[in-house]
MARVEX-353680 format. One line per 10 residues: number of its first residue (from 1); their letters; for each residue x, y negated, z negated of N, C-alpha, C, O, CB. Coordinates in Angstrom, 1 decimal. Atoms other than C-alpha are relative to their C-alpha. Glycine has a CB too. Example, Ala and Ser with C-alpha at 12.3 -4.5 7.8 and 13.67 -1.06 7.14 Angstrom:
# MARVEX-353680
1 = AS = 0.9,1.2,0.0,12.3,4.5,-7.8,0.9,-1.2,0.0,1.9,-1.2,-0.7,-1.0,0.0,-1.2 | -0.9,1.1,0.0,13.7,1.1,-7.1,-0.8,-1.1,-0.8,-0.3,-2.2,-0.9,0.4,-0.5,1.4
END
This chain:
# MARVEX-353680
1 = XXXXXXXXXX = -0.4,-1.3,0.5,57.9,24.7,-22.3,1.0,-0.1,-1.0,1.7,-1.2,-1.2,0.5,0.9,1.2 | -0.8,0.5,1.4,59.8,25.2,-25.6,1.3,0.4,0.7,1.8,1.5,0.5,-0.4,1.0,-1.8 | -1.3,-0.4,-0.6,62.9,25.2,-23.5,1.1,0.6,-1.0,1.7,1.6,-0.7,0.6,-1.3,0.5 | -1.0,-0.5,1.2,65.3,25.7,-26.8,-0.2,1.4,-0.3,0.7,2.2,-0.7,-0.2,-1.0,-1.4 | 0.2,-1.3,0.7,63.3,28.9,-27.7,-0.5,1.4,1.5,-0.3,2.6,1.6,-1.6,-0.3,-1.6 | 0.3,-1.2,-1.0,62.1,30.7,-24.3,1.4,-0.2,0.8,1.9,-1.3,1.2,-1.6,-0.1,1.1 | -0.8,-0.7,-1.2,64.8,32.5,-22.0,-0.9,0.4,1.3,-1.8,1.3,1.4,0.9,1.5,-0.5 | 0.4,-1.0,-1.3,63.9,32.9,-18.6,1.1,0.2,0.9,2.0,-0.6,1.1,-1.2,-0.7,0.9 | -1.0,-0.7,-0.7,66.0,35.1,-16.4,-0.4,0.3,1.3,-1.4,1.0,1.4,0.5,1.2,-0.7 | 0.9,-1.1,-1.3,65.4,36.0,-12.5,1.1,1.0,0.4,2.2,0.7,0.5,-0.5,-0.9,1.6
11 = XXXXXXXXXX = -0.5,-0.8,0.1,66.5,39.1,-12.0,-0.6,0.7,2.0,-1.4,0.2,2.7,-0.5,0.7,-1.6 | 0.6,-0.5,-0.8,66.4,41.5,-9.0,-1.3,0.3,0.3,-2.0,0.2,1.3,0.4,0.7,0.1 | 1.7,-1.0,-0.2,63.0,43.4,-9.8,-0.6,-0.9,-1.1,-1.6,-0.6,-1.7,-0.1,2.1,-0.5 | 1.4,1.4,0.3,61.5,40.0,-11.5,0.4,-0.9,-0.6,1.6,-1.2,-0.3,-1.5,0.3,-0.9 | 0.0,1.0,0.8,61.3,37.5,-13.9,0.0,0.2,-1.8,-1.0,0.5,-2.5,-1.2,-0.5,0.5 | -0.1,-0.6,1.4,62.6,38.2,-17.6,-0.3,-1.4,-0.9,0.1,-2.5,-0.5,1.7,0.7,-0.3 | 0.6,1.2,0.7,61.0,35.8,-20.3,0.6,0.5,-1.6,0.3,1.6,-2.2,-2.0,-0.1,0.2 | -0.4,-0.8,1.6,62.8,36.4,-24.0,0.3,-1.2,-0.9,0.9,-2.1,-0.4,1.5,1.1,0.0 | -0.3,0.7,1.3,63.1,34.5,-27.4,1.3,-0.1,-0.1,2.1,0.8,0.1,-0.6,0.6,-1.3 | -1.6,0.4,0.2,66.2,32.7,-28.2,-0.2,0.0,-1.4,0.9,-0.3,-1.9,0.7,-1.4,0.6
21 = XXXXXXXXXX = 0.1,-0.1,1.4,65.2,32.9,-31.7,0.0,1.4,-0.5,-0.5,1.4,-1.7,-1.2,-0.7,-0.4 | 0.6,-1.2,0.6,64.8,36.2,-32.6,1.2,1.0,0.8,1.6,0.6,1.9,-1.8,0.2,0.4 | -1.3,-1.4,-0.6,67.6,39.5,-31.5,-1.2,1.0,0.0,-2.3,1.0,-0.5,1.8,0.6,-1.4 | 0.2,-0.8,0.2,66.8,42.3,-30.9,0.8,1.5,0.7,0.5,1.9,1.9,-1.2,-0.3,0.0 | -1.0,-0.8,-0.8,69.8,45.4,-30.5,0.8,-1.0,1.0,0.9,-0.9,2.2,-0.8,1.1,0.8 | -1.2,1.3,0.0,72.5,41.9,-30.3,-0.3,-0.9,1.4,0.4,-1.7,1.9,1.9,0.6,0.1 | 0.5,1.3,-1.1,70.1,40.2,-27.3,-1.5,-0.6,-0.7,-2.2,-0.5,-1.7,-0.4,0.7,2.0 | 1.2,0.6,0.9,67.4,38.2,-27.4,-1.5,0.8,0.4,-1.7,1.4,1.4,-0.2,-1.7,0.4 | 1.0,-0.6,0.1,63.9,39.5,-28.1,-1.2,-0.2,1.1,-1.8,-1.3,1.2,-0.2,-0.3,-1.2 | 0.7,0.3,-1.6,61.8,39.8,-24.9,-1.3,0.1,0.0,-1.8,1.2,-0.4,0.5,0.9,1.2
31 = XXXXXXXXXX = 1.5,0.7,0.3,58.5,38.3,-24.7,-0.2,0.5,0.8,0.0,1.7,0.5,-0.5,-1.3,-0.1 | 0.6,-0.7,-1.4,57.2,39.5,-21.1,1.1,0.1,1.2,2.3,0.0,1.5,-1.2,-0.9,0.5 | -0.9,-0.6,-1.5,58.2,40.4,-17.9,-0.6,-0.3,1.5,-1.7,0.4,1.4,0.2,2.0,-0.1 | 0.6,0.2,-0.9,57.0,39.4,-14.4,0.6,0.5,1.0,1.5,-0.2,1.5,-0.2,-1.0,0.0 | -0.2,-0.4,-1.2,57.5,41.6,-11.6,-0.3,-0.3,1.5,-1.5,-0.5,1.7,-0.4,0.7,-0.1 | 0.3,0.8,-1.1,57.5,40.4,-7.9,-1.1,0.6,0.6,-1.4,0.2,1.7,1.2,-0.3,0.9 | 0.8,-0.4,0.1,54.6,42.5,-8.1,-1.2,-1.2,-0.1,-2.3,-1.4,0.4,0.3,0.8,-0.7 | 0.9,1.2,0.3,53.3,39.3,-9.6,-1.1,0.2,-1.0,-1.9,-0.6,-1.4,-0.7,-0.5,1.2 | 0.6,-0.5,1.3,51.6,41.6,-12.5,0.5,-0.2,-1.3,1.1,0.8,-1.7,-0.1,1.1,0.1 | -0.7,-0.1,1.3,52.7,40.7,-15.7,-0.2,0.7,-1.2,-1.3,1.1,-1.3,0.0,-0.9,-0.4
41 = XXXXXXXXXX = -0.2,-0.3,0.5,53.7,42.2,-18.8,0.3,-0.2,-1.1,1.6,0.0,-1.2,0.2,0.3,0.3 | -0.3,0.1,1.0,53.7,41.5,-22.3,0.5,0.5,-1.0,-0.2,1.5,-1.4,-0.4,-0.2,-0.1 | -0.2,-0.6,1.7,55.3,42.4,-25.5,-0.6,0.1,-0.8,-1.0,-1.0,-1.1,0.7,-0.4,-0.7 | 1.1,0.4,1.2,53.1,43.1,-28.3,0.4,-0.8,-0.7,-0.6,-1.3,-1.3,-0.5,0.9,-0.9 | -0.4,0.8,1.1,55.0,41.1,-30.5,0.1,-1.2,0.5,0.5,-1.9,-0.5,1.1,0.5,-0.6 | 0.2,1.2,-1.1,54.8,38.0,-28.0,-1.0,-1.1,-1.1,-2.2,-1.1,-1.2,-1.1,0.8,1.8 | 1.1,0.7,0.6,53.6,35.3,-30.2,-0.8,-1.0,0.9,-0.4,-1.4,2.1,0.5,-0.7,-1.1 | 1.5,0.4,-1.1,50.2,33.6,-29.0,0.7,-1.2,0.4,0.4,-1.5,1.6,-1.8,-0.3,-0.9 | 0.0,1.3,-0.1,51.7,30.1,-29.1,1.2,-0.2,1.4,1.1,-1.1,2.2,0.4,-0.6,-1.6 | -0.6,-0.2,-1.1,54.8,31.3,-26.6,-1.1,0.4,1.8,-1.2,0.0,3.0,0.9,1.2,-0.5
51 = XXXXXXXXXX = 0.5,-0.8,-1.1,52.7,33.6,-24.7,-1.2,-1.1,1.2,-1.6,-0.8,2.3,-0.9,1.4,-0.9 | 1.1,1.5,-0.6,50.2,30.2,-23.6,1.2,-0.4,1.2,1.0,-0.3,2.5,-0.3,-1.9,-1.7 | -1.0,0.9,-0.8,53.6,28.5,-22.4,0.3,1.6,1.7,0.2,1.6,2.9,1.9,-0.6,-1.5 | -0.3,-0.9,-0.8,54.6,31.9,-20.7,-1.0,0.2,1.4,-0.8,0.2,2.6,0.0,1.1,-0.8 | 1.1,0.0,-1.5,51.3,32.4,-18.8,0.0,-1.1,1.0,-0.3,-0.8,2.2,-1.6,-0.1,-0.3 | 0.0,1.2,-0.6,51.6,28.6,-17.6,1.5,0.0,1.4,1.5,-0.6,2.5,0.1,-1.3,-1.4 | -0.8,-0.1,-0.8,54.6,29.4,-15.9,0.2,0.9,1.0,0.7,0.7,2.0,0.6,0.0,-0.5 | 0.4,-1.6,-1.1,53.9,32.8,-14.2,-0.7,-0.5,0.6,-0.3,-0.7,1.8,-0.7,1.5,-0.6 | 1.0,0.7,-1.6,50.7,30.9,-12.5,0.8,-1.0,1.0,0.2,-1.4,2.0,-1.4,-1.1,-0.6 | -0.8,0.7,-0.7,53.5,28.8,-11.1,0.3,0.7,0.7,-0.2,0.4,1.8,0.8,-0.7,-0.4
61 = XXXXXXXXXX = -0.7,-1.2,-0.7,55.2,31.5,-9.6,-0.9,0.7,1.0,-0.9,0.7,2.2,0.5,1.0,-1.0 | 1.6,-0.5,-1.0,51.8,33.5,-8.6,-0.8,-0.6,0.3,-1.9,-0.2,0.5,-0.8,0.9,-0.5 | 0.9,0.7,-1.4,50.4,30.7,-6.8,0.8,0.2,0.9,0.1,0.0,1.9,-0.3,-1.6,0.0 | -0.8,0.2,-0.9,53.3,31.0,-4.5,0.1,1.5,0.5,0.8,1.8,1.4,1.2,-0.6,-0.4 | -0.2,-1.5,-0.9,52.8,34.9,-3.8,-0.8,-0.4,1.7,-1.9,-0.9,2.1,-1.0,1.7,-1.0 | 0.1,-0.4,-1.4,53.1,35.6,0.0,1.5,-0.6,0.4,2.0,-0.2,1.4,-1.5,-0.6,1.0 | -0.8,0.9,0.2,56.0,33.2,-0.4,1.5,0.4,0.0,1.7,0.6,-1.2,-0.4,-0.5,-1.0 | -0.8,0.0,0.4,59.8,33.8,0.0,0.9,-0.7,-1.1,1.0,-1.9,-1.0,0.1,0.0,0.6 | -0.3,0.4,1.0,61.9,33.7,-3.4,1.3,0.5,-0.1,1.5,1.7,-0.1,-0.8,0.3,-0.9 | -1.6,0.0,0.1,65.5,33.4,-3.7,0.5,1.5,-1.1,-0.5,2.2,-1.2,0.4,-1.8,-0.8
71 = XXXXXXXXXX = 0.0,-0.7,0.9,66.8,36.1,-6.3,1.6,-0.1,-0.1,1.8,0.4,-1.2,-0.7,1.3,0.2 | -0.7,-0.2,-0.3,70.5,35.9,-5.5,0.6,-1.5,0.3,0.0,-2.5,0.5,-0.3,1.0,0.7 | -0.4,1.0,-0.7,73.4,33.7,-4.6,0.3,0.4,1.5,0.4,-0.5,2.4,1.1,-0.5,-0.7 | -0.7,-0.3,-1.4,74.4,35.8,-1.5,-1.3,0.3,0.9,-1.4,1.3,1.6,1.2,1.5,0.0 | 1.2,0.2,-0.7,71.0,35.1,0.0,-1.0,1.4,-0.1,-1.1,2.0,1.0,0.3,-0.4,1.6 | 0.3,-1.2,0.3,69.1,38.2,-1.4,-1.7,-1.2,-0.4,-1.9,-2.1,-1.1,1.2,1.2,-1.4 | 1.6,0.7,0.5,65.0,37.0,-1.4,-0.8,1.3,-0.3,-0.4,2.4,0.1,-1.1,-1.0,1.3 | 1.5,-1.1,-0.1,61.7,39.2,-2.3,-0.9,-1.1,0.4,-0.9,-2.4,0.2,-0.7,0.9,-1.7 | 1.3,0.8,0.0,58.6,38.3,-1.2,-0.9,0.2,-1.4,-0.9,1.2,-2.2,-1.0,0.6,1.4 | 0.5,0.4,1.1,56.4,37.0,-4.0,-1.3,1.0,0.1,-2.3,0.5,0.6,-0.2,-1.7,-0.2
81 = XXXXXXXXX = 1.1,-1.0,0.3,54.0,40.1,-4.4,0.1,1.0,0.4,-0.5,2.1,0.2,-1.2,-0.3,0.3 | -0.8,-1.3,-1.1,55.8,42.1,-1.9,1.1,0.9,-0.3,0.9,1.5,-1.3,0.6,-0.7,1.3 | -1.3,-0.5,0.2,59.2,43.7,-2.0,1.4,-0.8,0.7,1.5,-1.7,1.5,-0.2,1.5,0.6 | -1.4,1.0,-0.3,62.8,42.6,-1.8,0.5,0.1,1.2,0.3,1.3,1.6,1.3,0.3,-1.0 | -0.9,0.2,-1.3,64.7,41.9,1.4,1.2,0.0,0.1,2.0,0.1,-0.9,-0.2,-1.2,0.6 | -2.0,-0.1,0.2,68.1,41.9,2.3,0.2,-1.3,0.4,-0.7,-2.0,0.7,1.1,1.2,1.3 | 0.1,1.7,-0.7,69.7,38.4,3.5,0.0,0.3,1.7,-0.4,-0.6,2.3,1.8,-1.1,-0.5 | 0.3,-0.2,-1.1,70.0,40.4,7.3,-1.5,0.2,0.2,-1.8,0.7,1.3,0.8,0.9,0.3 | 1.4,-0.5,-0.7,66.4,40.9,7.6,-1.1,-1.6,0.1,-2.3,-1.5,0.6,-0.9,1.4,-1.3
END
């Protein structure tokens, strides 16, 4: 993966994917989006040559739905297609 140029971020409600090359309103310019839905979301402006690396990595992720997924340091998981949990449950 072009490590130097994709951002990936995990976030509460998914997976943020964004260009380190490119701003947009003084962050970086955000290629797709993967919800623990496990549906993804592209940017139109998503170039084709990222968007290859992007998909390769999401099938990593959505082979593992049914799957607990960390999101958090204070033990906060979602299930991978499901919804988020608390760390008491």
């Amino acid at each position: 993966m072009s490590k130097q140029r994709i951002f990936i971020g995990i976030y509460p409600t998914g997976i943020l994917y964004a260009d380190r090359q490119r701003e947009v309103q003084g962050d970086y310019a955000r290629l797709a989006f993967l919800p623990w839905s496990l549906v993804p979301e592209f940017a139109r402006d998503c170039p084709p040559e990222l968007r290859a690396e992007i998909e390769a990595h999401m099938a990593t992720v959505q082979a593992r739905r049914g799957e607990d997924f960390e999101v958090s340091g204070c033990g906060q998981t979602v299930l991978l297609g499901g919804a988020t949990k608390s760390p008491a449950s």
